[in-house]
CHARMM internal coordinates of N, CA and C (Angstrom, degrees):
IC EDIT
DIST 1 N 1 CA 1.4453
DIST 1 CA 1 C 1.5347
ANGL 1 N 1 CA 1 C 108.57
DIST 1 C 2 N 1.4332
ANGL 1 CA 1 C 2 N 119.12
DIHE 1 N 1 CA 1 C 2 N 109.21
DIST 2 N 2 CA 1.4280
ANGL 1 C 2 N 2 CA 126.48
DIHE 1 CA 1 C 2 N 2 CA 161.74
DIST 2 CA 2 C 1.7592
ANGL 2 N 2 CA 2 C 108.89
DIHE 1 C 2 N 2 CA 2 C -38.16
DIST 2 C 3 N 1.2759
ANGL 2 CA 2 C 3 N 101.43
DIHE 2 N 2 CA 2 C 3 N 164.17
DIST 3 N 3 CA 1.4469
ANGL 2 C 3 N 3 CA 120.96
DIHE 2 CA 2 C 3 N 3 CA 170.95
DIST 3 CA 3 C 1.2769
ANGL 3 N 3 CA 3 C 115.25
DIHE 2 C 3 N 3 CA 3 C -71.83
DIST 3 C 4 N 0.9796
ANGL 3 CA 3 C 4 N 115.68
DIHE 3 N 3 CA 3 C 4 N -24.84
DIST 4 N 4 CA 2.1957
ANGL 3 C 4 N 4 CA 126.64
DIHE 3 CA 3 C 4 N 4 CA 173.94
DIST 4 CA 4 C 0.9595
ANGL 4 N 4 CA 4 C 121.32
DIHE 3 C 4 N 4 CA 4 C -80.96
DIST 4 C 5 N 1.9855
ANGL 4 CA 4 C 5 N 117.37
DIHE 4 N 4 CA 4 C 5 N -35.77
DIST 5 N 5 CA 0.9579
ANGL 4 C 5 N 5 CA 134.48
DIHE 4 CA 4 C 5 N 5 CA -167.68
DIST 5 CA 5 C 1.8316
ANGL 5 N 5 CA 5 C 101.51
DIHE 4 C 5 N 5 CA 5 C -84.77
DIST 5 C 6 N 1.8171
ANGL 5 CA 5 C 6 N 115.35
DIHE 5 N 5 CA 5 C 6 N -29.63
DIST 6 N 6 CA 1.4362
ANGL 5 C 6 N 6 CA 117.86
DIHE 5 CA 5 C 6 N 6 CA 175.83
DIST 6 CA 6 C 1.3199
ANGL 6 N 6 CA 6 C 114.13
DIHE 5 C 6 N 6 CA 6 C -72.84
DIST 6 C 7 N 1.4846
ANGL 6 CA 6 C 7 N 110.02
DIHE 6 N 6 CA 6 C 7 N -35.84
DIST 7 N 7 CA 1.8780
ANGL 6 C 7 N 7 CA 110.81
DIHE 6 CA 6 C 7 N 7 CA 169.83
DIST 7 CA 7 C 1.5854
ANGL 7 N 7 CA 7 C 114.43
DIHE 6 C 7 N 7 CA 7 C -90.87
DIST 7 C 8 N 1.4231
ANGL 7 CA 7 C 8 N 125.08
DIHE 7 N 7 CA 7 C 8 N 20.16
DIST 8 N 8 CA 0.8752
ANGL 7 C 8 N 8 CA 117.10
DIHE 7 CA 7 C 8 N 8 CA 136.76
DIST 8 CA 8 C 1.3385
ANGL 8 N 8 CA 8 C 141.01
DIHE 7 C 8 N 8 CA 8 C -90.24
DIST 8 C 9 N 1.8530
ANGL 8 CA 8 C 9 N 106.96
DIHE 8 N 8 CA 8 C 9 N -28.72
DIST 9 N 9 CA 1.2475
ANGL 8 C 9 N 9 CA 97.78
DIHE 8 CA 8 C 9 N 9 CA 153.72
DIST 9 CA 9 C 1.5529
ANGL 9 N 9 CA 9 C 131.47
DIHE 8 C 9 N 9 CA 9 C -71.64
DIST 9 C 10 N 1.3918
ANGL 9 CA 9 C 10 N 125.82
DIHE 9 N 9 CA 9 C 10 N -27.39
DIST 10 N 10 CA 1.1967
ANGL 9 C 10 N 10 CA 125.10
DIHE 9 CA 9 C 10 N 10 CA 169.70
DIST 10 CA 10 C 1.1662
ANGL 10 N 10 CA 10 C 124.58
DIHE 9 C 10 N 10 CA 10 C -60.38
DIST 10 C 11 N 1.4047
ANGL 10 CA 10 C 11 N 136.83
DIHE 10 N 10 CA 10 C 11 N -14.54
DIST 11 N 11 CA 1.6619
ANGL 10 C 11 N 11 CA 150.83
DIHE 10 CA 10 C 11 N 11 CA 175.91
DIST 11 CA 11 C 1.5132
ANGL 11 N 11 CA 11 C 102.44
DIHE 10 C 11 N 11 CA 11 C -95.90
DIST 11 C 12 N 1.3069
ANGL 11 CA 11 C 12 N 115.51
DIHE 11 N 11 CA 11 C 12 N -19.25
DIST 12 N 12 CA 1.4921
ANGL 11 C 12 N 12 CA 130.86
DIHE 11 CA 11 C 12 N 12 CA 168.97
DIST 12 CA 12 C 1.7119
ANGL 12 N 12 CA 12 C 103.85
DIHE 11 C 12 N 12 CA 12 C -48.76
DIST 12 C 13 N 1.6429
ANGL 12 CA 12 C 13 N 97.24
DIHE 12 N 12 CA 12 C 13 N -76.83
DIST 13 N 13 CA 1.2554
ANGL 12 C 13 N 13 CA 131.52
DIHE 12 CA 12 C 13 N 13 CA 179.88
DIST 13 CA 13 C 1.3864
ANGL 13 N 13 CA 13 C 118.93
DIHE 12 C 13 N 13 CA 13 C -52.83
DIST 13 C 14 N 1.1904
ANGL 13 CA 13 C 14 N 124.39
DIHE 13 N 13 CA 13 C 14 N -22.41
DIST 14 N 14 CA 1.8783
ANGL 13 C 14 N 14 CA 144.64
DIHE 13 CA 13 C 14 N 14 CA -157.72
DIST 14 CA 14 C 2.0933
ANGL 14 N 14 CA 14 C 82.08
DIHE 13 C 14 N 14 CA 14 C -103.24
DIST 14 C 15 N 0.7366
ANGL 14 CA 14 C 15 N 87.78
DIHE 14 N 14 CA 14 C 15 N -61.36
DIST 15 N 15 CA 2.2533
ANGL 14 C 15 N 15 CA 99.80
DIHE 14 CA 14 C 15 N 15 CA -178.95
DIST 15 CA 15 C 1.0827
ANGL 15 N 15 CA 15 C 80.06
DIHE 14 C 15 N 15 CA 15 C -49.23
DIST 15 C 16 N 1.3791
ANGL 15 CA 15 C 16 N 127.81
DIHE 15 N 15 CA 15 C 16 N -107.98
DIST 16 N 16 CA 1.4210
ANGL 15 C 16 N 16 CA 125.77
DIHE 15 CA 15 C 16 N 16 CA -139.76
DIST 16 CA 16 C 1.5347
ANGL 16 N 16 CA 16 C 128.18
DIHE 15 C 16 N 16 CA 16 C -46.85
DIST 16 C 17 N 1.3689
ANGL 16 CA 16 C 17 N 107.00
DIHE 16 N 16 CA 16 C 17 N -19.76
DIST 17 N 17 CA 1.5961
ANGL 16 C 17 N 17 CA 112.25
DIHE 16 CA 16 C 17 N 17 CA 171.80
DIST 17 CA 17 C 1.6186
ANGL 17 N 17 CA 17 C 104.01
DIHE 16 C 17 N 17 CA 17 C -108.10
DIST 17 C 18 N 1.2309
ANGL 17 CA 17 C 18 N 117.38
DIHE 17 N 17 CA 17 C 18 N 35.12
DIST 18 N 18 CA 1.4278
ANGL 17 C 18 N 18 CA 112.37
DIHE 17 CA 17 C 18 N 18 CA -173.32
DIST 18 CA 18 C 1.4647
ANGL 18 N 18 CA 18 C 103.40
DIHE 17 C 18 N 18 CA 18 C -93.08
DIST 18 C 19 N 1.5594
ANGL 18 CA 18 C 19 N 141.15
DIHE 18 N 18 CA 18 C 19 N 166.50
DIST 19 N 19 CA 1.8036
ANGL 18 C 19 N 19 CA 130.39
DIHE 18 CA 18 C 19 N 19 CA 142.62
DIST 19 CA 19 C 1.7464
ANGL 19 N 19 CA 19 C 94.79
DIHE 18 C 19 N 19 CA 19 C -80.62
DIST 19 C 20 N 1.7173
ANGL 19 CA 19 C 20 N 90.65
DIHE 19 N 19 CA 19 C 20 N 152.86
DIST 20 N 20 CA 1.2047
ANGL 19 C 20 N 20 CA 105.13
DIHE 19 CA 19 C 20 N 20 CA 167.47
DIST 20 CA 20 C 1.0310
ANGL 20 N 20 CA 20 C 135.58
DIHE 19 C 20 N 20 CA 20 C -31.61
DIST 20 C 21 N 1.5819
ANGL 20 CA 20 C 21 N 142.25
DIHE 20 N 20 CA 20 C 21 N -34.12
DIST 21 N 21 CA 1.3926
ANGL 20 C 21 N 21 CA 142.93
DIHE 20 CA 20 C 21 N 21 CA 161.90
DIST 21 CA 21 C 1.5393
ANGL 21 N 21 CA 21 C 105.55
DIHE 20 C 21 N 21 CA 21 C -53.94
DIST 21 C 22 N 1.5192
ANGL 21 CA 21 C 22 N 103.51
DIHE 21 N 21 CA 21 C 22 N -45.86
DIST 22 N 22 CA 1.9148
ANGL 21 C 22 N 22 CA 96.55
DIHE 21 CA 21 C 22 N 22 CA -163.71
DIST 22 CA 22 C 1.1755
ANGL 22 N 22 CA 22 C 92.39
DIHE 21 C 22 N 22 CA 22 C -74.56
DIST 22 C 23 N 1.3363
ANGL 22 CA 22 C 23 N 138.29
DIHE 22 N 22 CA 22 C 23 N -22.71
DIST 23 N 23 CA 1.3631
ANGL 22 C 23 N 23 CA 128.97
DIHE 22 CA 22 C 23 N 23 CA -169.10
DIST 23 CA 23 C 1.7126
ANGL 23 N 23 CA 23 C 105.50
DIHE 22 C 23 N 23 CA 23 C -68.68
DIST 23 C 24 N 1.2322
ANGL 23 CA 23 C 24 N 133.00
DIHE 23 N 23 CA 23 C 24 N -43.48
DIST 24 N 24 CA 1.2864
ANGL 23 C 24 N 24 CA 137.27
DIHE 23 CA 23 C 24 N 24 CA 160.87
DIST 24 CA 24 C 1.1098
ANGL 24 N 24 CA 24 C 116.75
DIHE 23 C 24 N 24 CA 24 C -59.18
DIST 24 C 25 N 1.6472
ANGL 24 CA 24 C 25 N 119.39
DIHE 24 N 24 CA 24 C 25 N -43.73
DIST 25 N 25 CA 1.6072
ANGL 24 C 25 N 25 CA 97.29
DIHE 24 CA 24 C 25 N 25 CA -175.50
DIST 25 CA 25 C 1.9248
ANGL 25 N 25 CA 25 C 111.06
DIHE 24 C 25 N 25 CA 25 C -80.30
DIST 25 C 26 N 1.3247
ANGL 25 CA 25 C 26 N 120.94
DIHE 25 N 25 CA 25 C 26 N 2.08
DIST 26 N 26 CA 1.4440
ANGL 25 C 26 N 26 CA 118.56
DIHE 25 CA 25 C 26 N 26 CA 160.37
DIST 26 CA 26 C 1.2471
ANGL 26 N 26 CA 26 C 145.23
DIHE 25 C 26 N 26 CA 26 C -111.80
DIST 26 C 27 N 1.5807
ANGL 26 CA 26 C 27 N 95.19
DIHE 26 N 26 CA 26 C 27 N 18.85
DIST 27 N 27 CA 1.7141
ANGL 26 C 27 N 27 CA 127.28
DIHE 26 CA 26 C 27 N 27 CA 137.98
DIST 27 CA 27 C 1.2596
ANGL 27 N 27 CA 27 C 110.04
DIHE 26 C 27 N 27 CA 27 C -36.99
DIST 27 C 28 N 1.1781
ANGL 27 CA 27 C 28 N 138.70
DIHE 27 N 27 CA 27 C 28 N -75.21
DIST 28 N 28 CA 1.9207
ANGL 27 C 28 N 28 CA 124.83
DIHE 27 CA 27 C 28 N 28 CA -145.34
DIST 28 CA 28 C 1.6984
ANGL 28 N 28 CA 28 C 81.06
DIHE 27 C 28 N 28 CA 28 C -79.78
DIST 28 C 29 N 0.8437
ANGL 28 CA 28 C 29 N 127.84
DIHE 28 N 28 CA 28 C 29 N -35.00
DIST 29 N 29 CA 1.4617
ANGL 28 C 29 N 29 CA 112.36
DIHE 28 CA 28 C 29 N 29 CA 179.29
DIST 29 CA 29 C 1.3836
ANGL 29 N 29 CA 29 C 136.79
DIHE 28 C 29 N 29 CA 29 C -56.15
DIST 29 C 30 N 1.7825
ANGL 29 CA 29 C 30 N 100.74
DIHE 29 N 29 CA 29 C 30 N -48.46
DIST 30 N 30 CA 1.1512
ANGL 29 C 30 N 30 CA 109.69
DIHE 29 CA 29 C 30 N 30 CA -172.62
DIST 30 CA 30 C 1.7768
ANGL 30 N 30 CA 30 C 100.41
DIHE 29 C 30 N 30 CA 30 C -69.05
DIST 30 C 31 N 1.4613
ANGL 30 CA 30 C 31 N 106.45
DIHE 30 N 30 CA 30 C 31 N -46.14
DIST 31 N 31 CA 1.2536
ANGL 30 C 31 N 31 CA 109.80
DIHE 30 CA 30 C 31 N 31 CA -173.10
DIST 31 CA 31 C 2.0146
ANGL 31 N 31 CA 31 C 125.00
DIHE 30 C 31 N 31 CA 31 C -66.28
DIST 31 C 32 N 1.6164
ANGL 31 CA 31 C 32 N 88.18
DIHE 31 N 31 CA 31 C 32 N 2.01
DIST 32 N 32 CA 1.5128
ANGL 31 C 32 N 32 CA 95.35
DIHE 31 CA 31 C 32 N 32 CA 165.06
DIST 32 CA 32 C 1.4560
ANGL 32 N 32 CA 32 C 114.18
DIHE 31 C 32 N 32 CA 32 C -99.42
DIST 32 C 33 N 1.2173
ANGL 32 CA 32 C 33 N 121.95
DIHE 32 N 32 CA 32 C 33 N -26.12
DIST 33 N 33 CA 1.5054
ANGL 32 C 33 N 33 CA 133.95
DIHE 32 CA 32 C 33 N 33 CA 163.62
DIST 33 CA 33 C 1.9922
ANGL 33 N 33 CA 33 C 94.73
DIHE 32 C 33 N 33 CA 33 C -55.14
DIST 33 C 34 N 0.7606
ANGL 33 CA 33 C 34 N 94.23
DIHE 33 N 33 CA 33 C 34 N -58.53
DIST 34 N 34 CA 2.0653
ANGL 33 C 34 N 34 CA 85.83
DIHE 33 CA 33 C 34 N 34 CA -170.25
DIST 34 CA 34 C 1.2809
ANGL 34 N 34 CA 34 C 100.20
DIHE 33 C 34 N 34 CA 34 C -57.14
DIST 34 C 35 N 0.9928
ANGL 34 CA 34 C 35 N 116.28
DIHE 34 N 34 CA 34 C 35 N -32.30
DIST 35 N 35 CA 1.2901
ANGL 34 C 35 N 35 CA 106.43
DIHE 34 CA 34 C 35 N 35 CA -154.82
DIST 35 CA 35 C 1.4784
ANGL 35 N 35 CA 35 C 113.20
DIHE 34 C 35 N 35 CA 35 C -91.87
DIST 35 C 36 N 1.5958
ANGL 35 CA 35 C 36 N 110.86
DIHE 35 N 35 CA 35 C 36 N -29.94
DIST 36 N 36 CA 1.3557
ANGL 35 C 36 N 36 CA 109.60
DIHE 35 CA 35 C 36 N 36 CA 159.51
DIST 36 CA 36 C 1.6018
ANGL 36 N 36 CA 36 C 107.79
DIHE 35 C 36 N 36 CA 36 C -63.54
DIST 36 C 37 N 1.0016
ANGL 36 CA 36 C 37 N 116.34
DIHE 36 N 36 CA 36 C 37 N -66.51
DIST 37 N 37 CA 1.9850
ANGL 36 C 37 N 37 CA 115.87
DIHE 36 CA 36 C 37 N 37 CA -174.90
DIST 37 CA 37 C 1.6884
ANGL 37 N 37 CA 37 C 100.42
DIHE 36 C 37 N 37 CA 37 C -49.34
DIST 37 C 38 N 0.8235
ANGL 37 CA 37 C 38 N 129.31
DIHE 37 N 37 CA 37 C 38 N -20.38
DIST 38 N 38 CA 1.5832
ANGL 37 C 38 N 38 CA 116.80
DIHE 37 CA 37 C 38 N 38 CA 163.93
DIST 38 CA 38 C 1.5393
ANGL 38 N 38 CA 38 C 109.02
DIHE 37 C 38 N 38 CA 38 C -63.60
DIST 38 C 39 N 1.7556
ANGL 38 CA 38 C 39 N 114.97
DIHE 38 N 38 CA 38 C 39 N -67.40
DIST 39 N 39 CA 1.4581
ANGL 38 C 39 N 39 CA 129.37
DIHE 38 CA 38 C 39 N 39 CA 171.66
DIST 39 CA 39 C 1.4924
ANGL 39 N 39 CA 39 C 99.41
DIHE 38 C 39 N 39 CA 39 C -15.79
DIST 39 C 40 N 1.1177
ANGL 39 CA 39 C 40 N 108.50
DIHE 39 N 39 CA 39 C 40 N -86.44
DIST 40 N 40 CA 1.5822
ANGL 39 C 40 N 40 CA 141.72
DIHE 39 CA 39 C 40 N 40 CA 173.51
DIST 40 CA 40 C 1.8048
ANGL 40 N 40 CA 40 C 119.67
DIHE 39 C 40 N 40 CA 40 C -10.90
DIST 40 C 41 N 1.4670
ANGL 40 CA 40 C 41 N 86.75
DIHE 40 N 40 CA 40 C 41 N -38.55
DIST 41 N 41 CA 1.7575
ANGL 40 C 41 N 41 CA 96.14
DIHE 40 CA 40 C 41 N 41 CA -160.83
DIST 41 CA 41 C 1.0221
ANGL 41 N 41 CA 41 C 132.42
DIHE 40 C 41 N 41 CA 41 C 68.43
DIST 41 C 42 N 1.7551
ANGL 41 CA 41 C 42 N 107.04
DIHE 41 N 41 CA 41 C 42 N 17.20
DIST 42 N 42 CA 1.2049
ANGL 41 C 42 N 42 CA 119.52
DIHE 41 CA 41 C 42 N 42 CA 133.13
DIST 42 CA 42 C 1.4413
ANGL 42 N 42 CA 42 C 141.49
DIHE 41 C 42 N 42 CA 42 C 1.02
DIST 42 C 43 N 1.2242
ANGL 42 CA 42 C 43 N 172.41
DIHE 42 N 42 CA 42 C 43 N 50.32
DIST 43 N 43 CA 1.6683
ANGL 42 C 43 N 43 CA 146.30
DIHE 42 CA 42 C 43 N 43 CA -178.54
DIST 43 CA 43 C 1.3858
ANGL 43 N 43 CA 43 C 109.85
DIHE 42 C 43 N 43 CA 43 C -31.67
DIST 43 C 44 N 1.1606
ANGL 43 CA 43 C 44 N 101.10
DIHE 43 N 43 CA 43 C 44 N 129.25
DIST 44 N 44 CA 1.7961
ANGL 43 C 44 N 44 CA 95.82
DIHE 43 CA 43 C 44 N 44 CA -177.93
DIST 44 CA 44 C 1.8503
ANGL 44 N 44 CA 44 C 88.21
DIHE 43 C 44 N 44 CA 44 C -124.60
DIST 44 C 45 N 1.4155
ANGL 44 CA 44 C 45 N 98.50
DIHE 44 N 44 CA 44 C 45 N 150.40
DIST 45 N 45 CA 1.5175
ANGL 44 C 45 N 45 CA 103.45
DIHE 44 CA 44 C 45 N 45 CA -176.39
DIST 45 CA 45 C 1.2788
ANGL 45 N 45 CA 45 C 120.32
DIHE 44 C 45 N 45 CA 45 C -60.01
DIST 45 C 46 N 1.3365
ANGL 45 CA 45 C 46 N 114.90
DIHE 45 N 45 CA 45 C 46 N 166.90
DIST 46 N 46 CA 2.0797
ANGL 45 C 46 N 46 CA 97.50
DIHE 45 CA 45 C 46 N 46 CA 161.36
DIST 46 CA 46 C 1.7333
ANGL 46 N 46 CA 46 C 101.39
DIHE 45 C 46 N 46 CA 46 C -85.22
DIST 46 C 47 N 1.6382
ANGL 46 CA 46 C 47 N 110.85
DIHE 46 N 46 CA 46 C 47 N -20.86
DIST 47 N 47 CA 1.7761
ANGL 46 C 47 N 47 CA 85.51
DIHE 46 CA 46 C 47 N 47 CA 168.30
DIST 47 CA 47 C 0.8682
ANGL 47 N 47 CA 47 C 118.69
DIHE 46 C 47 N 47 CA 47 C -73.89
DIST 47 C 48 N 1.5611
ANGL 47 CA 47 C 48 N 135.86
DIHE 47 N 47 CA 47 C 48 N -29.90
DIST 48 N 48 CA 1.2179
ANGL 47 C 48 N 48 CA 117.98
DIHE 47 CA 47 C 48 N 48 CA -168.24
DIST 48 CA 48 C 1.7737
ANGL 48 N 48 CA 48 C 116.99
DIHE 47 C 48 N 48 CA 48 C -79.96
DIST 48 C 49 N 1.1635
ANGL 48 CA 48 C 49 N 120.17
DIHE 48 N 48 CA 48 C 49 N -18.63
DIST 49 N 49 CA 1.6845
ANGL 48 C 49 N 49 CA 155.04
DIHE 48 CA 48 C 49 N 49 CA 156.80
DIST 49 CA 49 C 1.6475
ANGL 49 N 49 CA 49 C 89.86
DIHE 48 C 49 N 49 CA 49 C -42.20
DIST 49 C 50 N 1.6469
ANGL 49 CA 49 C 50 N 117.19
DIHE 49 N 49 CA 49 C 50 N -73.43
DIST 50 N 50 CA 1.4359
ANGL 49 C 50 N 50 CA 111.46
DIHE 49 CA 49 C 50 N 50 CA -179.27
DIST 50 CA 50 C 1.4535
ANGL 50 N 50 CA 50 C 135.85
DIHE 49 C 50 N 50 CA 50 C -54.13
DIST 50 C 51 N 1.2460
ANGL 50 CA 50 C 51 N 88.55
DIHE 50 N 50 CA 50 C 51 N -30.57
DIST 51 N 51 CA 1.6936
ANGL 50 C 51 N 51 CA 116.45
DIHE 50 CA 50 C 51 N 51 CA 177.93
DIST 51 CA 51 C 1.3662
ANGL 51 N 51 CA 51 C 113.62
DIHE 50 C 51 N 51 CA 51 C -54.85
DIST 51 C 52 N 2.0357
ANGL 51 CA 51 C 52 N 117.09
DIHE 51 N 51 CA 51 C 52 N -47.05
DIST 52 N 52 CA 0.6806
ANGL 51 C 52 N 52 CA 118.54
DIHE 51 CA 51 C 52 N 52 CA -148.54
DIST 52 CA 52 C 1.8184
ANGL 52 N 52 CA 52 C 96.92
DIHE 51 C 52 N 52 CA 52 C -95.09
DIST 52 C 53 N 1.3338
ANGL 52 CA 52 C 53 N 120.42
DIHE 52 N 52 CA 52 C 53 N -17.99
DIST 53 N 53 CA 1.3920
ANGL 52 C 53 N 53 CA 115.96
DIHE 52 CA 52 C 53 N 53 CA -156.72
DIST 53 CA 53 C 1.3790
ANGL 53 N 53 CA 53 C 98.28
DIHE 52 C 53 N 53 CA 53 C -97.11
DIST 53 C 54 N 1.4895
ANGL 53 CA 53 C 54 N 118.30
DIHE 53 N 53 CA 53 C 54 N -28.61
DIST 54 N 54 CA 1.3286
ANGL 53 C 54 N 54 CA 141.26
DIHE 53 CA 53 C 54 N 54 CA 171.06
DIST 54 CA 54 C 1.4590
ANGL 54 N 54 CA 54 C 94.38
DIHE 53 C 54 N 54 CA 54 C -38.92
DIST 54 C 55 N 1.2290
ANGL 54 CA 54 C 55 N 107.60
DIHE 54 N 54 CA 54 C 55 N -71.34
DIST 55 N 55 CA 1.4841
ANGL 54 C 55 N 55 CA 127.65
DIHE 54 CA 54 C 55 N 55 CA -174.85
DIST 55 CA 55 C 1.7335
ANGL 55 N 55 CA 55 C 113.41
DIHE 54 C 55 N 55 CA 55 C -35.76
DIST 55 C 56 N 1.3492
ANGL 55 CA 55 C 56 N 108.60
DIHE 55 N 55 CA 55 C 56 N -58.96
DIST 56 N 56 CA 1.4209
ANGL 55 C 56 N 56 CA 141.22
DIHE 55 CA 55 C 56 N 56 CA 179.76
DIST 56 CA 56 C 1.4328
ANGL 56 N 56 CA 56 C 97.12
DIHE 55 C 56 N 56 CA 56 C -42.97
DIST 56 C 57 N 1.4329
ANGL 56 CA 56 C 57 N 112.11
DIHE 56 N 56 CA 56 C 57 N -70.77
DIST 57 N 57 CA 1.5350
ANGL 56 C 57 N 57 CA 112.58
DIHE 56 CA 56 C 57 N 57 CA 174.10
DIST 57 CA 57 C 1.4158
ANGL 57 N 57 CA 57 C 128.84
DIHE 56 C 57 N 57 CA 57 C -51.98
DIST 57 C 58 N 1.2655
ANGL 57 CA 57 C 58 N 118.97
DIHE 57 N 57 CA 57 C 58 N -42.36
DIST 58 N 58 CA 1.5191
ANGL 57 C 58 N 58 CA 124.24
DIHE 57 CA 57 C 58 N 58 CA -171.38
DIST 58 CA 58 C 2.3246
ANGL 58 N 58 CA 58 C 94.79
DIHE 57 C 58 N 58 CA 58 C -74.16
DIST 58 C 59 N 1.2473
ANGL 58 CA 58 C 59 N 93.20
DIHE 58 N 58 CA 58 C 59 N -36.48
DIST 59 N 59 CA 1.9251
ANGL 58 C 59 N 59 CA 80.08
DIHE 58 CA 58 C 59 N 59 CA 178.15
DIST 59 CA 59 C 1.5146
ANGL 59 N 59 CA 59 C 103.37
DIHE 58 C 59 N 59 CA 59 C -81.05
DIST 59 C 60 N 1.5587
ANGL 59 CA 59 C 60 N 127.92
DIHE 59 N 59 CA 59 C 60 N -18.42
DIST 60 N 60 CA 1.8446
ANGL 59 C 60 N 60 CA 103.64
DIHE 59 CA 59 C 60 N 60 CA 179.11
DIST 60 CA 60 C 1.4280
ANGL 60 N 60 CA 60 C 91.30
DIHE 59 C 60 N 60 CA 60 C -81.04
DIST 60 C 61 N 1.1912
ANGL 60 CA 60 C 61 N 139.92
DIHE 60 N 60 CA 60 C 61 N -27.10
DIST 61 N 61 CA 2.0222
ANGL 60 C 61 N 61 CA 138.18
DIHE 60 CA 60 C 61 N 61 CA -177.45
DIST 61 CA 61 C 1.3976
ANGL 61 N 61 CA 61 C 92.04
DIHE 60 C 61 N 61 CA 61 C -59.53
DIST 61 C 62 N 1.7035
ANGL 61 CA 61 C 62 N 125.09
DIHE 61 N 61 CA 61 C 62 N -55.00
DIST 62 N 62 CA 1.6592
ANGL 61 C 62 N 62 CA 98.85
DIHE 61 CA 61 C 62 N 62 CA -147.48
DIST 62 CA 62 C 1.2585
ANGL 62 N 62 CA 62 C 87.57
DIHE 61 C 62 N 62 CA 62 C -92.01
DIST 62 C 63 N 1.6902
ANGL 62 CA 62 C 63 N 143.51
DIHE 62 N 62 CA 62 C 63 N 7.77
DIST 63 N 63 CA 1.2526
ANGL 62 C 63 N 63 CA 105.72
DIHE 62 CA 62 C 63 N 63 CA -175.07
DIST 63 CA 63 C 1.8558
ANGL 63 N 63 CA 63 C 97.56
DIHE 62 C 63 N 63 CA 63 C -111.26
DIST 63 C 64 N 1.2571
ANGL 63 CA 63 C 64 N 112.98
DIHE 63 N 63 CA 63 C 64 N -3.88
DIST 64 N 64 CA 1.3549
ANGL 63 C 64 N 64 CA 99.88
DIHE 63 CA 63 C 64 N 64 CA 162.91
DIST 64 CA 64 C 1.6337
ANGL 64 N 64 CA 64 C 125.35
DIHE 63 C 64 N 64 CA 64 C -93.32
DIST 64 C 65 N 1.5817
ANGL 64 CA 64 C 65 N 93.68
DIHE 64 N 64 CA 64 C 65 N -4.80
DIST 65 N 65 CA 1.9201
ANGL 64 C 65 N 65 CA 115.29
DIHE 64 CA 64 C 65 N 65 CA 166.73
DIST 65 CA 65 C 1.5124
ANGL 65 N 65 CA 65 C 88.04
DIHE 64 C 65 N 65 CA 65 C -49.84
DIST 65 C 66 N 1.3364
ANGL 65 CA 65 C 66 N 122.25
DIHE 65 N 65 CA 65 C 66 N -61.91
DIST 66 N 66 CA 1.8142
ANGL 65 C 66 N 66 CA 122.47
DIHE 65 CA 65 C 66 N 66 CA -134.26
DIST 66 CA 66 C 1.2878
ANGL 66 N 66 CA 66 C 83.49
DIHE 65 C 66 N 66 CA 66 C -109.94
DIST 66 C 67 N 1.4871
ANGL 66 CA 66 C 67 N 155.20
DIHE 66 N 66 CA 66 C 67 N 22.10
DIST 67 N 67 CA 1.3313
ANGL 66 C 67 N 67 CA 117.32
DIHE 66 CA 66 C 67 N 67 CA 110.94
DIST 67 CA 67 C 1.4594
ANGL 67 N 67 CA 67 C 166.80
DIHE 66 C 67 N 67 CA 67 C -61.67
DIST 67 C 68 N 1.2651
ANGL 67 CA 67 C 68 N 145.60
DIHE 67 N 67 CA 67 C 68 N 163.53
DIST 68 N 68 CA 1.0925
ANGL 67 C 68 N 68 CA 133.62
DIHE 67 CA 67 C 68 N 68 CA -161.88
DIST 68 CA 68 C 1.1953
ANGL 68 N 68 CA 68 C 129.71
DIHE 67 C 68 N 68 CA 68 C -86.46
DIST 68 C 69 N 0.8729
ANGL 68 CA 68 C 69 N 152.98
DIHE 68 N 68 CA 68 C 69 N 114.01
DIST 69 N 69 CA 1.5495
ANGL 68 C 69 N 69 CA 161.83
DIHE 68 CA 68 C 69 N 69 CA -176.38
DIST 69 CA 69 C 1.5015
ANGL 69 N 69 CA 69 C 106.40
DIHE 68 C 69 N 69 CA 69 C -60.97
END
COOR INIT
IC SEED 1 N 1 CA 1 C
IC BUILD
């Protein structure tokens, strides 16, 4: 197991027990971990793939939640 591939599972693990705020604020992260192990040629999981788009969605919701009308 690469070093990207160990903080990807550990940012895995950090998400799933996160509250909803931390879960957004470890989006640009997680999704830089995929994205390097993609670069890489990596296999990246389909959970961690779900994890990440999951992610994607819940930060475009809260940041068009907390705009102004």
């Amino acid at each position: 197991m690469t070093d990207l591939e160990k903080q990807a599972s550990e940012l895995q693990a950090k998400v799933e027990k996160a509250s909803s705020q931390e879960r957004i604020a470890l989006q640009p992260q997680l999704d830089r971990v995929v994205t390097s192990l993609t670069v890489q040629g990596i296999p990246v999981s389909k959970k961690l793939r779900r994890m990440n788009n999951e992610l994607k969605d819940e930060a475009l919701d809260d940041m068009f939640d907390n705009m102004p009308v």
